[in-house]
C-alpha positions in Angstrom: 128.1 92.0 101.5 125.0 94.1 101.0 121.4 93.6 100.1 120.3 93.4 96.2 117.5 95.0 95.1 115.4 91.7 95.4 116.3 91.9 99.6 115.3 95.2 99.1 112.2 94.7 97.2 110.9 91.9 100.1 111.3 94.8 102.7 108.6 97.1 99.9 111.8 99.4 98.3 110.4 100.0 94.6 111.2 102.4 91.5 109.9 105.6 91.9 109.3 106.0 96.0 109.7 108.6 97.7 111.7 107.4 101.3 112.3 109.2 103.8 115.2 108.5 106.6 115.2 108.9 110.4 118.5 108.2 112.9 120.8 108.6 110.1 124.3 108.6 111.9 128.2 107.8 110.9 127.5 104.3 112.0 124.6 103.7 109.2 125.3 101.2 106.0 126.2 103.8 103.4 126.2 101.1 100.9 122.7 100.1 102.2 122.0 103.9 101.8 123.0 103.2 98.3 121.4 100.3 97.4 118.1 101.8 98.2 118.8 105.1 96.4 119.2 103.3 93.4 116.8 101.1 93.4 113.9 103.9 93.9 116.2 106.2 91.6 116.4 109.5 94.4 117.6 110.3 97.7 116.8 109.6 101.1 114.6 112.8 102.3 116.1 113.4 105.9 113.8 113.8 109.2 112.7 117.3 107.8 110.9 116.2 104.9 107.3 117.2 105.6 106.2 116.5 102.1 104.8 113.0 102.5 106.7 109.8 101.7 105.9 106.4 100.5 108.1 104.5 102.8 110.3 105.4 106.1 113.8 104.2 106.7 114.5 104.4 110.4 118.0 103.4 112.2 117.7 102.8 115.3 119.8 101.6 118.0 119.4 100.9 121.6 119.7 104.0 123.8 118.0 106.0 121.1 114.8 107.9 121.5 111.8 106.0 122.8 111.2 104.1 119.7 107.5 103.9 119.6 107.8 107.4 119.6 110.1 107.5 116.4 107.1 105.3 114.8 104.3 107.3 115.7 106.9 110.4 113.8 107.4 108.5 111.0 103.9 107.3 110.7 103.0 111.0 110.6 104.1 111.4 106.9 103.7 108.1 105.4 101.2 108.2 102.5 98.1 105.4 102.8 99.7 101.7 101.7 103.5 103.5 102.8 105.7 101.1 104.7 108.3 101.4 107.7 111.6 99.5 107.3 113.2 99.4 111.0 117.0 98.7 110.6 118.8 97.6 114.0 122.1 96.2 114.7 122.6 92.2 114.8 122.5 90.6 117.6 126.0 90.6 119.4 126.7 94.2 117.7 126.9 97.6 120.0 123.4 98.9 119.7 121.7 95.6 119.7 117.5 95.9 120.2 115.8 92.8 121.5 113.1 91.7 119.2 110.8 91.9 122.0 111.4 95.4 122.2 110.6 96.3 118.5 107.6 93.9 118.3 106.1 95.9 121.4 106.7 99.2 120.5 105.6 98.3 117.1 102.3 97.5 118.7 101.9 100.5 120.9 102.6 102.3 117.5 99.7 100.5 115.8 101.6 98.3 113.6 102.7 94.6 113.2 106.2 93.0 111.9 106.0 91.8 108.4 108.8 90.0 108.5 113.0 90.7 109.0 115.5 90.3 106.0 119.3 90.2 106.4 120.4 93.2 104.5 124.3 93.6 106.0 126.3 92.4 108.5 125.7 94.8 110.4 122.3 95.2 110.6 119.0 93.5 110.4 115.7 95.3 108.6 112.2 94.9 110.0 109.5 95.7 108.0 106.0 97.1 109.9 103.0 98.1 108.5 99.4 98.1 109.7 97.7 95.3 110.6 95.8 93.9 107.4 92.3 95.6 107.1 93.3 98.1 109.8 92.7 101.8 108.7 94.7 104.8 110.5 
C-alpha cells in the first residue's frame, strides 16, 4: 500500500517541482520514490544538486547524521515557499525517530511540523516549513 497523489499533495508534492532527495539508501520506499516522480513528472535530484529545488525529500533514520544538521543542508537549496518532507520509519520499525526528536531538531533548524501523513507501512512523512510570517 502506498500513498496517492492526494497523500502526496497534503505533504506540498505538485506538477512541475523540482525535489531534491537526501539519505536515499536500499531500505527507502522505491514505490514512494515513484509515486512522487510522477506526480511532479521528473526525478529525484540526489544530495549533489546545487541548482535549487522547490521541495526536499529527506530519509532519515535513527543513527543517521545529526538531523538538525541534514535540515540546515537541505534548507540551503530550497527556493523561498520550498517545503521539507521528513520521511522516518513507524514506530516499532528498525530506525524508528521519536517525534520529540524531529519536533526539536526541527526547531533548532528554524522550522515547525505541518503536519505527518501515512504514506507506507513503513514509513511516516513529516512535513516542515517555516514558521508562518517567518522570513529566512
Amino acid at each position: 500500500m502506498t500513498a496517492g497523489a492526494a497523500a502526496l499533495g497534503k505533504l506540498g508534492f505538485a506538477q512541475g517541482q523540482v525535489i531534491q532527495e537526501f539519505g536515499y539508501d536500499d531500505d527507502v520506499d522505491d514505490d514512494i520514490r515513484s509515486a512522487i516522480e510522477d506526480l511532479v513528472q521528473g526525478q529525484l535530484e540526489d544530495e549533489d544538486f546545487n541548482e535549487g529545488a522547490d521541495g526536499i525529500l529527506i530519509w532519515y533514520r535513527d543513527g543517521d547524521e545529526d538531523l538538525g544538521d541534514l535540515l540546515v543542508d537541505g534548507l540551503t537549496n530550497l527556493f523561498d515557499q520550498g517545503f521539507l518532507v521528513l520521511m522516518t520509519p513507524k514506530a516499532g520499525r528498525e530506525g524508528h525517530v521519536e517525534a520529540s526528536e524531529v519536533e526539536e531538531a526541527a526547531a533548532a533548524a528554524g522550522l515547525q511540523t505541518g503536519g505527518v501523513v501515512n504514506v507506507c507501512h513503513h514509513w511516516t512523512a513529516s512535513r516542515l516549513m517555516s514558521p508562518r510570517g517567518a522570513r529566512r
